[in-house]
N, C-alpha and C positions, 0 to 999 in steps of 0.2 A: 640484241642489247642496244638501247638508247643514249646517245650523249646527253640525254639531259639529265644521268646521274652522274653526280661529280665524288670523287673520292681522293684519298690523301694519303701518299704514301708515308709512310715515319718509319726511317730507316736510315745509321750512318754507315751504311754501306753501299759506295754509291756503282756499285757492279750490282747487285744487288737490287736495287731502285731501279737501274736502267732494266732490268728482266721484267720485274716487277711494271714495270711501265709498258714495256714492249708486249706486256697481256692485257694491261688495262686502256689504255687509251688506242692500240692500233687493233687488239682484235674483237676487244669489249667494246671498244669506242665510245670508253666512256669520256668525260674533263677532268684531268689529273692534275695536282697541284703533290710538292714533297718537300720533305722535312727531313735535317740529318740531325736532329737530337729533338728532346723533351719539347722542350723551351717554344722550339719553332712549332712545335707540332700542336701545342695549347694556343698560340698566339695564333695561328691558319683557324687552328676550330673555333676562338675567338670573333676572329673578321669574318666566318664566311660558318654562321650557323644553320646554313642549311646544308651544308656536307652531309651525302647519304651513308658515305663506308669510309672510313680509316682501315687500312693495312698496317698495325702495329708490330715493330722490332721489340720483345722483353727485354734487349739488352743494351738499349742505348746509353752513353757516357752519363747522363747528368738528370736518371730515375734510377727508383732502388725496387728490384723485384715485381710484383703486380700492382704499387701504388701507382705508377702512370694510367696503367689499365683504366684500376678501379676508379679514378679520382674522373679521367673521360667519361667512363658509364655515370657520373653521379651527376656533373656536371652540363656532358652535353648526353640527355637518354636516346634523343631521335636519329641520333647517329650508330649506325650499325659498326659493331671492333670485330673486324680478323687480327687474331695473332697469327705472325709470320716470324718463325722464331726457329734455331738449330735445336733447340731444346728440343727433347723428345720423351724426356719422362714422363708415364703416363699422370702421375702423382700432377703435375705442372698440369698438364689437358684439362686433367677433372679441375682444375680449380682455375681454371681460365671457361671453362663453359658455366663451373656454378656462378662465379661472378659476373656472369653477363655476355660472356663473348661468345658471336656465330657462329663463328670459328675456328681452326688450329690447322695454321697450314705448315706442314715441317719445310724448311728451306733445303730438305734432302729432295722432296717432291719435283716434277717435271714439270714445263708449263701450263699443261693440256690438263694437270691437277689444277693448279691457280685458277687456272680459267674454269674449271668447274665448281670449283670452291665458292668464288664468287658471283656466278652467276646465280647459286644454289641461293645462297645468302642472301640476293636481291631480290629475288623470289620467294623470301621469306620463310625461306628451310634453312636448316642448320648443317655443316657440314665436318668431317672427320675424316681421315683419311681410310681410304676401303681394310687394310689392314690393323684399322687401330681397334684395340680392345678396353673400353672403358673398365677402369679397376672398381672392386667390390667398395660400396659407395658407403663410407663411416655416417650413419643418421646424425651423428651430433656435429660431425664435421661440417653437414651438408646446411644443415641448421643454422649455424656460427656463420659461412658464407651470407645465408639469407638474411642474416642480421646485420652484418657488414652492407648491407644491398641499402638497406632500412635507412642510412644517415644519409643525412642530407649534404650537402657538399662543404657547409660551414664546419660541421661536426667531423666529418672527413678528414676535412684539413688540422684539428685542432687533435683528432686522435693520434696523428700523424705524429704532429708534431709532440703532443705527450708519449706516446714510444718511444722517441727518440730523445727523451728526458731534460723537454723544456719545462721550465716552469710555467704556472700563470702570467707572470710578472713580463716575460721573456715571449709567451706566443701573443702576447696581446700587445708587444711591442713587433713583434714579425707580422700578424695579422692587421695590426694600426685600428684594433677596438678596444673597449674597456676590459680592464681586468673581470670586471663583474659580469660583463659576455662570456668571456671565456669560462665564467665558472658554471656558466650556465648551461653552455654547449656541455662540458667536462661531464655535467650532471644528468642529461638527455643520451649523452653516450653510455655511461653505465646502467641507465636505464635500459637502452633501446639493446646493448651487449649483454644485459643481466649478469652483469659483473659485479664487486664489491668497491672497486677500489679502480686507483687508476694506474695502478699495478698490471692489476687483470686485465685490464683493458689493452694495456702497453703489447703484455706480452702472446694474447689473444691477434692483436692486427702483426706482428712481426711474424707470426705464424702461419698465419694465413698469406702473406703475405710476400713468405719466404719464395725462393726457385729451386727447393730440397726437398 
């Protein structure tokens, strides 16, 4: 493995990050840069859009469920997501691989896993842990993911924000566009969800979107 991939760890555990590091930069050798919440972790993928791989935490302080995730895959696409998470329900796996992500490292794993994990992933394979059992896969669940995949990052954010029962009025003052944008994305997302209302819509992404 080459240092000329550089990768981000996003993790507020910094026992955790140090491990996590101690496989990436001294045996992968790869350039590691890290992040102990959201915030930092958008602002590094920001400055430094050529990042190959994020190592993402599900459960940092200041995101809710797989919106961090998904908002990265929409966002930045050339950037390769491991989740690296204590979660282990398989429920959470299938819906971190449908939405985009290499792979699912459990933080019960051993180094000599991480290190496989990733190198798997930068060689453009997919990785699971040898013991995991992908659960029987709901068509319309799988479907609803693919459709979440479909928005683009404005629409994303404005879905987001209508789940969590902003107004127009309200996301077009947090997003700083016109109300008339906002209804415009609003309309493109029940289109692209084939939903009715922004009802459905709301409680479609809280769904998907949950760690349950």
């Amino acid at each position: 493995m080459s240092s000329q991939f550089t990768a981000l760890i996003a993790d507020d555990h910094p026992l955790f990050r140090s491990a996590l590091n101690q496989v990436l930069s001294q045996q992968l050798k790869l350039s590691v840069m890290q992040a102990n919440n959201f915030q930092q972790t958008y602002d590094c993928l920001l400055n430094n859009p050529d990042l190959d791989l994020v190592c993402l935490d599900l459960n940092m302080p200041d995101t809710e469920g797989l919106s961090g995730m998904t908002r990265i895959r929409a966002e930045f696409p050339n950037t390769l997501v491991i989740i690296v998470s204590a979660e282990e329900n398989p429920v959470i796996v299938e819906k971190c691989i449908a939405l985009g992500a290499s792979a699912f490292i459990p933080k019960s794993v051993g180094l000599d896993s991480i290190s496989e994990a990733v190198t798997t992933v930068l060689d453009g394979g997919q990785w699971l842990p040898n013991d995991f059992n992908m659960p029987d896969q709901n068509a319309e669940k799988l479907q609803q993911y693919q459709l979440i995949e479909t928005l683009t990052p404005h629409q994303l954010k404005v879905l987001n924000m209508i789940a969590n029962g902003l107004l127009n009025k309200q996301i077009a003052y947090e997003l700083d566009i016109s109300e008339s944008t906002v209804k415009q994305h609003a309309s493109a997302v029940l289109r692209k969800l084939n939903v009715n209302n922004r009802t459905q819509a709301g409680i479609m992404y809280k769904q998907i979107m949950s760690l349950e």
